[in-house]
N, C-alpha and C positions, 0 to 999 in steps of 0.2 A: 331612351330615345324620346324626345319631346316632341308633339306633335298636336295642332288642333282637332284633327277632326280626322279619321280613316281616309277621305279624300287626299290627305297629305303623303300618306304611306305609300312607297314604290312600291308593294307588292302588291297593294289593290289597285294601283294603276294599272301597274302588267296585266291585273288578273283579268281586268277591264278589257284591255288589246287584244289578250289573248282570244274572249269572247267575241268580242266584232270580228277577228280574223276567222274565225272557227264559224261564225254565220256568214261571211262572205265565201269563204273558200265550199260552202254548202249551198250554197243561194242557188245550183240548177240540180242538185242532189234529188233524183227521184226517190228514193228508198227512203219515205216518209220517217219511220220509225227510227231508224239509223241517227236519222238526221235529229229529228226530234231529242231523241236523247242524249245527243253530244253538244249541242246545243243548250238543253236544260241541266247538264251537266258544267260547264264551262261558267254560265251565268251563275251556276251556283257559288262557285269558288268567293268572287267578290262581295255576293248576294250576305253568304256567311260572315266575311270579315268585316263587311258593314255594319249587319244586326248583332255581332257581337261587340264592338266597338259601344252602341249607343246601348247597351246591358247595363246592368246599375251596381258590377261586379267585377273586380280582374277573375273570380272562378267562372263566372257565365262567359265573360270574353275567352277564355280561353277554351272554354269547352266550344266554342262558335270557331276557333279558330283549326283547331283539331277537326271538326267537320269539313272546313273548309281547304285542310290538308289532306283529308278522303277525298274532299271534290275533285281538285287537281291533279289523284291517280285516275279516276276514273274516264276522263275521256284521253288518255296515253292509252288504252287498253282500248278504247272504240276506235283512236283513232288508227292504230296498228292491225285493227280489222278491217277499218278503211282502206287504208293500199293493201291489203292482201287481197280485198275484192276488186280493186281497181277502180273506187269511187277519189281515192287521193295519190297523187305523181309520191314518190317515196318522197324526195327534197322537200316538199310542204309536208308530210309527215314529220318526217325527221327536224324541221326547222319551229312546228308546232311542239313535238314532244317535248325537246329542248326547251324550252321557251316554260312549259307543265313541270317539268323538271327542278328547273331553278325556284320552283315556288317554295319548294319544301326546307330547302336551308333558310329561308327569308320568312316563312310560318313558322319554323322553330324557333328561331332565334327570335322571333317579336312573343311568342307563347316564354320562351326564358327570360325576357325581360320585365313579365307579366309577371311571376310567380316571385312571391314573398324571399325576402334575401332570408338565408339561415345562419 
């Protein structure tokens, strides 16, 4: 896959949406902490596939991108804490998880195209 720059990549662009959605959909969340971490969560996902990108290595990128596919489990599990406390309606859960979900096949498969042919 040919690409200039991480900015070209559809999975850091989702990862990007999925972040502004995940601060918006929190923007009257009182549960400081909650919030906090789903949010530094999220940011992380693209924050990763960024700084791996501009790495001076396909093993550095790829080890950024692997983080960056821990990011994208991590707030699926805050947010399924979220609607069971009733800070998110299930449909925005459910249409966010989804959304964290699809990352993982589109992180592996850019980490497989990374890695030296045998």
């Amino acid at each position: 896959m040919a690409y200039c720059s991480f900015e070209d990549l559809e999975v850091w662009k989702r990862a990007c949406r999925v972040a502004v959605s995940i601060y918006e959909v929190l923007s009257d969340c009182r549960d400081y902490g909650l919030r906090d971490q789903m949010t530094r969560a999220a940011v992380s996902i693209a924050a990763n596939i960024a700084e791996g990108a501009e790495r001076n290595s396909p093993g550095e990128y790829i080890h950024f991108l692997h983080i960056a596919k821990g990011s994208a489990a991590e707030p699926r599990t805050q947010l399924d804490i979220a609607q069971r406390i009733g800070i998110l309606d299930h449909k925005t859960q459910t249409a966010l998880t989804d959304e964290l979900k699809s990352f993982s096949p589109m992180l592996h498969a850019l980490i497989k195209s990374l890695k030296p042919k045998t």
